[in-house]
VOBA-1610 file (N, C-alpha, C; in pm, whole numbers, padded with zeros to 5 digits, always signed):
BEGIN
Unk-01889+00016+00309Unk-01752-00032+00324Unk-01743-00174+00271Unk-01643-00217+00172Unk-01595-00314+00128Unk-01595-00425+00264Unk-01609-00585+00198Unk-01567-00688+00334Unk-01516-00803+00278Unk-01500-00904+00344Unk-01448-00991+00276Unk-01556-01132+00332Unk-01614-01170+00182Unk-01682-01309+00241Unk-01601-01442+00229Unk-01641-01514+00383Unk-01564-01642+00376Unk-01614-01756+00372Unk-01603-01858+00276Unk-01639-02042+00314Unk-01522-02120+00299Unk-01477-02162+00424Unk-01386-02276+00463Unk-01243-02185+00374Unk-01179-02234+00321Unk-01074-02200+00243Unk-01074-02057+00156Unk-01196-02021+00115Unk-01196-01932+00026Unk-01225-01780+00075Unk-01152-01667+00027Unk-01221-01555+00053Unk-01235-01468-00080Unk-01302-01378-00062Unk-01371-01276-00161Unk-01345-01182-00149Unk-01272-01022-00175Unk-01331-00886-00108Unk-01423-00885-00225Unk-01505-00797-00182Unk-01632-00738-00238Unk-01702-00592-00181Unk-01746-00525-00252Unk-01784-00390-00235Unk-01923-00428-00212Unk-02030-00314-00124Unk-02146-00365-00141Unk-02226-00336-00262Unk-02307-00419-00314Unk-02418-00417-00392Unk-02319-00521-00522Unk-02190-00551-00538Unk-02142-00603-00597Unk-02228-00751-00604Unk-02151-00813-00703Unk-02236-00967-00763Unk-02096-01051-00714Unk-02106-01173-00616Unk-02025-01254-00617Unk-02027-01359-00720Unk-01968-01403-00803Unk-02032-01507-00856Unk-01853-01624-00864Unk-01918-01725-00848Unk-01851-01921-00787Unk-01893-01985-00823Unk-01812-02101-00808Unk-01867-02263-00865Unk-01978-02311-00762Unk-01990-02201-00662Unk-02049-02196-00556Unk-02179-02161-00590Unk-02213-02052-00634Unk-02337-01991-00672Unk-02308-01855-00700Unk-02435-01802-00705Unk-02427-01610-00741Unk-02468-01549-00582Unk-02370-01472-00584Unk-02459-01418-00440Unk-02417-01221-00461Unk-02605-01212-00427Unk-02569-01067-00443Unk-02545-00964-00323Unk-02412-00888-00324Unk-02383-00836-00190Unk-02531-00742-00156Unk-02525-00725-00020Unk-02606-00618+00006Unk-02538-00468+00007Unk-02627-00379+00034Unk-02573-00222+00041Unk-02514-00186+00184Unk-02521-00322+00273Unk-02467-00265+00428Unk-02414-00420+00472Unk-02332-00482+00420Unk-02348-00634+00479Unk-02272-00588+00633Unk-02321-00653+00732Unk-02273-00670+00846Unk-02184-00767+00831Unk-02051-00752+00932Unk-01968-00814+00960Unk-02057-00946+01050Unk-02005-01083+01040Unk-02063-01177+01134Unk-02192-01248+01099Unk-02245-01188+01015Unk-02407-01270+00942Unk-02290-01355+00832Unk-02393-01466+00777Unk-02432-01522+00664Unk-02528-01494+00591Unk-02445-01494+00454Unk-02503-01451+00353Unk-02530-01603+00246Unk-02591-01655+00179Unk-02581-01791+00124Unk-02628-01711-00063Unk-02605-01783-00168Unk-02549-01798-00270Unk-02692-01893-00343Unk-02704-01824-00456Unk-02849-01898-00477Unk-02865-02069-00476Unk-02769-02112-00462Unk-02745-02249-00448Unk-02750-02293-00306Unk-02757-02209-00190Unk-02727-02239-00055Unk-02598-02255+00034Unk-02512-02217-00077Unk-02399-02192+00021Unk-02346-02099+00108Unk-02334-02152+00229Unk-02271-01997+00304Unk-02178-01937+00299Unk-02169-01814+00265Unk-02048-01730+00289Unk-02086-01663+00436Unk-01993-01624+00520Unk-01957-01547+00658Unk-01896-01423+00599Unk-01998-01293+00658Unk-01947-01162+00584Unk-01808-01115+00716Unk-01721-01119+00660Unk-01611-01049+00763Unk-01532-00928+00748Unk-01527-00836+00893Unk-01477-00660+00796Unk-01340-00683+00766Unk-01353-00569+00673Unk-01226-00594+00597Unk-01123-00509+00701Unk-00990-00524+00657Unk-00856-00502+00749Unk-00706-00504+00621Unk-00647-00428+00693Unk-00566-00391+00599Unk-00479-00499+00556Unk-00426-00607+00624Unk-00379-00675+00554Unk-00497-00804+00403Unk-00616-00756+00416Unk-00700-00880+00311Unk-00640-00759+00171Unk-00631-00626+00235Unk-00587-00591+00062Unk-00451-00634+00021Unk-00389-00676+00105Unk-00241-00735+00027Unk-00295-00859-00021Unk-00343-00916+00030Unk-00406-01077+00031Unk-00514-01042-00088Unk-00579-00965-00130Unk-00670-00975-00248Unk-00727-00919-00322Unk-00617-00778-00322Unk-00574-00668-00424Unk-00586-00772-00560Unk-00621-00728-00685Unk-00555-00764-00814Unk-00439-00716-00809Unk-00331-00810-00849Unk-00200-00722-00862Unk-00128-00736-01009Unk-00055-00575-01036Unk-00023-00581-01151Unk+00163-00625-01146Unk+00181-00670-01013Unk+00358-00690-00977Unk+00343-00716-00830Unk+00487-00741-00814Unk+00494-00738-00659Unk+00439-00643-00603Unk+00313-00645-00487Unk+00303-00520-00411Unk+00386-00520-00265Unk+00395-00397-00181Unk+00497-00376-00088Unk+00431-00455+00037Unk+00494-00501+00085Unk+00437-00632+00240Unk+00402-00514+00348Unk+00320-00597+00382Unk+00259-00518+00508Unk+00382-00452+00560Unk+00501-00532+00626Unk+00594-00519+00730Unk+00674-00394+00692Unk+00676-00373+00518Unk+00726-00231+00503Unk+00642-00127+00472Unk+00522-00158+00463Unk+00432-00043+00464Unk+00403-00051+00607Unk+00449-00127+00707Unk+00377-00108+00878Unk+00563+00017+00897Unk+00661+00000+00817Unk+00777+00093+00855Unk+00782+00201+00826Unk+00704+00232+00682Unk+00635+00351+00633Unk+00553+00478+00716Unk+00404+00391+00775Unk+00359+00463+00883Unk+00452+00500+00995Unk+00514+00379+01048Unk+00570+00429+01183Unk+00667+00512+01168Unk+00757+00554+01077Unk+00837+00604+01088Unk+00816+00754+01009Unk+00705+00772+00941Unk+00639+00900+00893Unk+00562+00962+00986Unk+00489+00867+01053Unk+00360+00900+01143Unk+00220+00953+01045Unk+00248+00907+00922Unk+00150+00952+00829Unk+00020+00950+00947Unk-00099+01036+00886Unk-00221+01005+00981Unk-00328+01092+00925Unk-00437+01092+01017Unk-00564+01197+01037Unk-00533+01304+00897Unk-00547+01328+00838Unk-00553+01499+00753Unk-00396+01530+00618Unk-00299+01372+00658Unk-00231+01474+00612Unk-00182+01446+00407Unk-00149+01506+00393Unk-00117+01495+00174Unk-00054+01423+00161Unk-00028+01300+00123Unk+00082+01190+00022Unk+00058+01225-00077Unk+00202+01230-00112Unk+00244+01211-00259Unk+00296+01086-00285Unk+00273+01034-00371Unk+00315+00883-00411Unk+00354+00842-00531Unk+00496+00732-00604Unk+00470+00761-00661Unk+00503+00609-00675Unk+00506+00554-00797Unk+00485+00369-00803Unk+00405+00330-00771Unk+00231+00346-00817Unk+00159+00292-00739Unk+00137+00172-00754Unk+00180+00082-00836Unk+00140-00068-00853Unk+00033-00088-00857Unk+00011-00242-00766Unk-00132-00249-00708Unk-00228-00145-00640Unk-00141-00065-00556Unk-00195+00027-00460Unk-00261-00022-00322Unk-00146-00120-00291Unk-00135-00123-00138Unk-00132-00084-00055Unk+00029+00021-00072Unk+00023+00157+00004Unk-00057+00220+00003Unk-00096+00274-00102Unk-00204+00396-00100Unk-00338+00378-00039Unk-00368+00262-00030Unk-00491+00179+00012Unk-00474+00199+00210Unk-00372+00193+00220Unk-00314+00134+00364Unk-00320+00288+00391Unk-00241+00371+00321Unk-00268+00521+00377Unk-00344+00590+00436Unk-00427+00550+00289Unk-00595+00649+00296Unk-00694+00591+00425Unk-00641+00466+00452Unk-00739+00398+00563Unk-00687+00489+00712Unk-00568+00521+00685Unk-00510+00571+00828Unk-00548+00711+00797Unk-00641+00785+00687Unk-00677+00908+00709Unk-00656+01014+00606Unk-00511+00962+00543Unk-00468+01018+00462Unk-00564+01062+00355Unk-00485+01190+00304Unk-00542+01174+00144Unk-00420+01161+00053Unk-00432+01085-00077Unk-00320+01042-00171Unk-00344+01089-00266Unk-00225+01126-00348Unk-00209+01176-00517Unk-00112+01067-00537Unk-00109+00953-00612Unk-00070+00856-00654Unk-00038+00856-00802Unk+00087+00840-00868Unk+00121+00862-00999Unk+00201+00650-01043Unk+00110+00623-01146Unk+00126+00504-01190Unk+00170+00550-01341Unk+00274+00473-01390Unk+00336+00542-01537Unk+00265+00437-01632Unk+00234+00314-01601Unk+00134+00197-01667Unk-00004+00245-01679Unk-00074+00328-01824Unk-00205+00317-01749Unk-00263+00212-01724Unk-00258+00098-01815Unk-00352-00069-01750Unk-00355-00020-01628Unk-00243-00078-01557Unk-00184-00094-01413Unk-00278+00019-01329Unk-00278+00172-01369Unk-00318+00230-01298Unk-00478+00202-01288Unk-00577+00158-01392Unk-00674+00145-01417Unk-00705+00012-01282Unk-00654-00076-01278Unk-00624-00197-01161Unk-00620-00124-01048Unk-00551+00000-01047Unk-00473+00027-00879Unk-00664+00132-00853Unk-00740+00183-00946Unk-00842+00267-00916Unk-00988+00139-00908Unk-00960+00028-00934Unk-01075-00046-00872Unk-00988-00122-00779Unk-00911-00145-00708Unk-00882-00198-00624Unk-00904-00058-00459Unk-00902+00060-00544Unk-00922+00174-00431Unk-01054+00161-00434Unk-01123+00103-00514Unk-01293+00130-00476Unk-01309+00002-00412Unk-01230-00094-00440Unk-01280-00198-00362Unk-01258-00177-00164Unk-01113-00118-00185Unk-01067-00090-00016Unk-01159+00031+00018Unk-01263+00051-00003Unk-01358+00184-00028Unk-01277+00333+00058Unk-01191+00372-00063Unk-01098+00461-00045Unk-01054+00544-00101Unk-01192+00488-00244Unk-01172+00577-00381Unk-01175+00709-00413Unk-01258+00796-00276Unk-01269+00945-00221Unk-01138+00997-00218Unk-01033+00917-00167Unk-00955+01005-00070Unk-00810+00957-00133Unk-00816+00854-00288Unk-00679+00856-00323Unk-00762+00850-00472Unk-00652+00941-00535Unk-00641+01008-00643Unk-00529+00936-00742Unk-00584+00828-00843Unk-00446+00747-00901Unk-00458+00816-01031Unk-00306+00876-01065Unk-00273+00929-01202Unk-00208+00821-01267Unk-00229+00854-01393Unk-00112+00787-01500Unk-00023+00885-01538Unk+00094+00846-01593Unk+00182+00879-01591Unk+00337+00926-01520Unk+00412+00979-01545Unk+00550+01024-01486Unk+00527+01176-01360Unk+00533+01113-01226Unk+00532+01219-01132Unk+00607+01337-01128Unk+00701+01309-01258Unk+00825+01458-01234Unk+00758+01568-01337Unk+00762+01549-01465Unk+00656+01715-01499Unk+00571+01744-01439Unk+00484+01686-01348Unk+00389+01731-01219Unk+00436+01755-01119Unk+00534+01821-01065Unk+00578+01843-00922Unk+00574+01985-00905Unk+00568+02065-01018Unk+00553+02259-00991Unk+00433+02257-00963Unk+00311+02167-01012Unk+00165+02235-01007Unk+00076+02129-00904Unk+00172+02052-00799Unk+00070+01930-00704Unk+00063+02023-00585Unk+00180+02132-00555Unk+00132+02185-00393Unk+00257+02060-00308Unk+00186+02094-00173Unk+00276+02102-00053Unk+00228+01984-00008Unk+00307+01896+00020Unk+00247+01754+00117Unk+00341+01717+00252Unk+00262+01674+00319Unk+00331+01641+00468Unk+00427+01487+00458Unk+00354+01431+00350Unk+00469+01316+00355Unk+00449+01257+00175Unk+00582+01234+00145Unk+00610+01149-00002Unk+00651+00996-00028Unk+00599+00940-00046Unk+00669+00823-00047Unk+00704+00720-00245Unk+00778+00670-00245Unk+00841+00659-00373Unk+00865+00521-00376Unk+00829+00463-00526Unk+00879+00330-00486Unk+00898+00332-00646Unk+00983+00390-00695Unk+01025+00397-00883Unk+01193+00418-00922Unk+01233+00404-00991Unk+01380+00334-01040Unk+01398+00478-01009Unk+01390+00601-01041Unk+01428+00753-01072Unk+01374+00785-00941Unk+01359+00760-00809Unk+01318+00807-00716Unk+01420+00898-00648Unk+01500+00921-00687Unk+01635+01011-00614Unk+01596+01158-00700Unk+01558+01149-00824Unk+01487+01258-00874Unk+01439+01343-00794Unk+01317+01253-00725Unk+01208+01342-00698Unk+01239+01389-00537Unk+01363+01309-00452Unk+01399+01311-00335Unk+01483+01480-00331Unk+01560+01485-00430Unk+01668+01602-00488Unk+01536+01728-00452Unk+01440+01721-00490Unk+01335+01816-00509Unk+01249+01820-00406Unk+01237+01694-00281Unk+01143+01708-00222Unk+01157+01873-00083Unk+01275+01914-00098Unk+01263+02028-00005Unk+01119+02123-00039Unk+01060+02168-00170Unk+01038+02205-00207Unk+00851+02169-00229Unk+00860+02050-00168Unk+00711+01981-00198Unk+00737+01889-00049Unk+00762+01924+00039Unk+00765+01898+00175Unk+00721+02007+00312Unk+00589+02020+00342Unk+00571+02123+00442Unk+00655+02107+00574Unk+00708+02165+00691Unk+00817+02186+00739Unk+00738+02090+00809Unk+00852+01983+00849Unk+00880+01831+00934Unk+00806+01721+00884Unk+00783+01735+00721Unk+00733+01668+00685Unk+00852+01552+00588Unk+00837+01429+00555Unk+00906+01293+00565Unk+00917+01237+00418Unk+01024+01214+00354Unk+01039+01138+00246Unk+01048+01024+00279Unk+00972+00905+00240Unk+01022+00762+00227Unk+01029+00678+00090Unk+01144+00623+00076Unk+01176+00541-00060Unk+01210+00411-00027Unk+01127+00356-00112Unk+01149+00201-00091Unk+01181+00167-00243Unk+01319+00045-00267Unk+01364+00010-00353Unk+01436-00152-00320Unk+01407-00225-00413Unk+01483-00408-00390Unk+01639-00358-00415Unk+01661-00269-00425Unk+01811-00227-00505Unk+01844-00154-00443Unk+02024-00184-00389Unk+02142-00114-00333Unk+02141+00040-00383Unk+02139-00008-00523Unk+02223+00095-00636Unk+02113+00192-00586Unk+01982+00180-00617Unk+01856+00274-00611Unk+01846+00333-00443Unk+01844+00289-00391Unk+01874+00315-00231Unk+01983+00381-00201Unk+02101+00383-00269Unk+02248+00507-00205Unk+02175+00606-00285Unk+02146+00607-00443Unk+02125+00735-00472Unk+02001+00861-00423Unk+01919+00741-00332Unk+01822+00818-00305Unk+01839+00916-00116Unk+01948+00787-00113Unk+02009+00857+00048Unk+02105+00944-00017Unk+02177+00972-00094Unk+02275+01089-00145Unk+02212+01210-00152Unk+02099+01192-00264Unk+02012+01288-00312Unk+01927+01378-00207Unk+01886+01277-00064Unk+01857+01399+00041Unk+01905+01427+00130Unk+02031+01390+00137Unk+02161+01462+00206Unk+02168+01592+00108Unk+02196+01610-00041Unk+02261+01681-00103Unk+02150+01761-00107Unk+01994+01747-00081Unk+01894+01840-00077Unk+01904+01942+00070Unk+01966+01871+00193Unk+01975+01921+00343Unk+01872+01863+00387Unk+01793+01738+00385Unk+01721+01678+00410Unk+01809+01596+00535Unk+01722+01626+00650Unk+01813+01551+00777Unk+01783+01432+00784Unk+01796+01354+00927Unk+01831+01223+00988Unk+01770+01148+00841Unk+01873+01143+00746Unk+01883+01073+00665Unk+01918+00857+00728Unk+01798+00825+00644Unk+01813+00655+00742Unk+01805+00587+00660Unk+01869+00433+00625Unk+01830+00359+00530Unk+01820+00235+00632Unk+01715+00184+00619Unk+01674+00004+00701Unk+01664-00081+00577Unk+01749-00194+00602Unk+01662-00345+00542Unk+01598-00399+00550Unk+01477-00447+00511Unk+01356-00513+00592Unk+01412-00690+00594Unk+01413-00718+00697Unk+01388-00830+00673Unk+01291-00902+00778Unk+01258-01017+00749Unk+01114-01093+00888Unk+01136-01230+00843Unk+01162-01288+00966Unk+01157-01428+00987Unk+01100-01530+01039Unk+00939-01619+00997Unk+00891-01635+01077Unk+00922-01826+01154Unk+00863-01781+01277Unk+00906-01904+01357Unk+00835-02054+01346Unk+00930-02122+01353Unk+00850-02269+01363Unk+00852-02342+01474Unk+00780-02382+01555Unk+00745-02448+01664Unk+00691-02615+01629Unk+00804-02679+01671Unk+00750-02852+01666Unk+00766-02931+01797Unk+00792-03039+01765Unk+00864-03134+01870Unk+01004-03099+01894Unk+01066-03077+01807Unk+01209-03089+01813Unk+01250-02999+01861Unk+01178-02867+01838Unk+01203-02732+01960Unk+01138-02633+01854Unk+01191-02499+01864Unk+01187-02404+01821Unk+01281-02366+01736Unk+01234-02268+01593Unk+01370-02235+01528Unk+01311-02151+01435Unk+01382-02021+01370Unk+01341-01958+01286Unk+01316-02041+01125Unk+01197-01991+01098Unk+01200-02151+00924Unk+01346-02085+00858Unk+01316-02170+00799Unk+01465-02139+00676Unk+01406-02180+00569Unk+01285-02119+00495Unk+01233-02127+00398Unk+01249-01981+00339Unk+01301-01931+00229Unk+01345-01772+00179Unk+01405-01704+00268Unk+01476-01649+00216Unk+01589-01504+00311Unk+01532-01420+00343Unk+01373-01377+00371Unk+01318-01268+00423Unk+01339-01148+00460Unk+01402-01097+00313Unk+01445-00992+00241Unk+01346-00951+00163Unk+01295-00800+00213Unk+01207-00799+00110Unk+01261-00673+00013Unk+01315-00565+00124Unk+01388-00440+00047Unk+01457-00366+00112Unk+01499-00200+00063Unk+01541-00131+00129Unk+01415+00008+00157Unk+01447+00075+00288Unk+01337+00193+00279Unk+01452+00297+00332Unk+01410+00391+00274Unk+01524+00510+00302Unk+01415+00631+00364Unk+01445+00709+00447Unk+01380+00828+00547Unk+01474+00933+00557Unk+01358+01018+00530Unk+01456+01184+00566Unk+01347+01224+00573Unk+01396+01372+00661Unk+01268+01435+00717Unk+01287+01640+00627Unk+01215+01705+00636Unk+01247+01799+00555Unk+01186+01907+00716Unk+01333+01952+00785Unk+01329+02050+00892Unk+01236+02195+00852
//
């Protein structure tokens, strides 16, 4: 299992047997680093091996764009109940945050990236979250692949044409299983709540994410007012 080494300010993920190399020194991972030892760098510096957790892959994913914040991939799970055993379909994989965050909760993923670079990024960043077993990153467009992927318990979408694949998900949804679409855009968000109404896709839901965090001084308490902590929209339907 991947971890993350730390000195003072800096962290690393790293896979084991990987080569760290810094202005620090070279340090070569082991095949089992324990969480809580020091590891030092042929120069003598310490790194502190610490386990990894789902938020260090938002924090130190390579990313090929914005990837999705914890707070809407924590709305994703809760409101899918993704878990233990069950099929994602995915499609925007970006960095592969989500998919990373999935597969840790059990899942297995079929992930479609239309960038190959990008996708090539999103398949060592799955070996780094050591998750590379259990998510599957394609290149290319998820819609000529939807007759021959099979049946999944939950889909989730994060691509301009995602109302496409929502129109269709009756069909690639095992019964009570959950569409979720996440989009920065109004426009992309009605069409994808239209599209699974007009499929019979029920408790059709659209949330805004937003999170505001607090500042505590002398002067009292107050939410910061640093950015509008807006990050998007996520849309849910469930397929009865």
């Amino acid at each position: 299992m991947s971890v993350v080494l730390v000195h003072d300010d800096r962290e690393y993920l790293v896979a084991p047997g990987d080569e760290l190399q810094t202005d620090l020194g070279v340090l070569e991972v082991p095949e089992d680093p324990e969480p809580g030892t020091v590891l030092e760098t042929h120069l003598g510096e310490p790194f502190t091996v610490r386990a990894l957790r789902g938020p260090d892959l938002f924090s130190h994913f390579e990313r090929t764009g914005a990837p999705m914040m914890p707070r809407d991939i924590g709305l994703v799970m809760g409101e899918t109940g993704v878990g233990q055993g069950d099929r994602v379909l995915d499609a925007g994989t970006g960095t592969g945050v989500l998919s990373a965050y999935l597969a840790r909760a059990g899942a297995t993923v079929t992930t479609f990236e239309q960038d190959p670079e990008f996708a090539d990024v999103a398949r060592e960043n799955m070996r780094l979250a050591g998750v590379d077993d259990r998510v599957d990153v394609r290149s290319g467009d998820v819609r000529p692949h939807l007759d021959d992927l099979g049946n999944f318990d939950v889909i989730t979408l994060d691509t301009g044409d995602a109302a496409d694949v929502v129109a269709r998900a009756p069909g690639l949804l095992e019964s009570g299983g959950f569409v979720a679409v996440y989009s920065p855009f109004v426009e992309q968000t009605r069409a994808a709540a239209e599209a699974a109404r007009e499929a019979g896709l029920s408790g059709v839901t659209t949330y805004e994410t937003i999170q505001r965090q607090m500042q505590f001084d002398d002067r009292g308490s107050r939410p910061s007012t640093r950015g509008v902590g807006h990050t998007g929209y996520l849309t849910f339907a469930r397929h009865e």
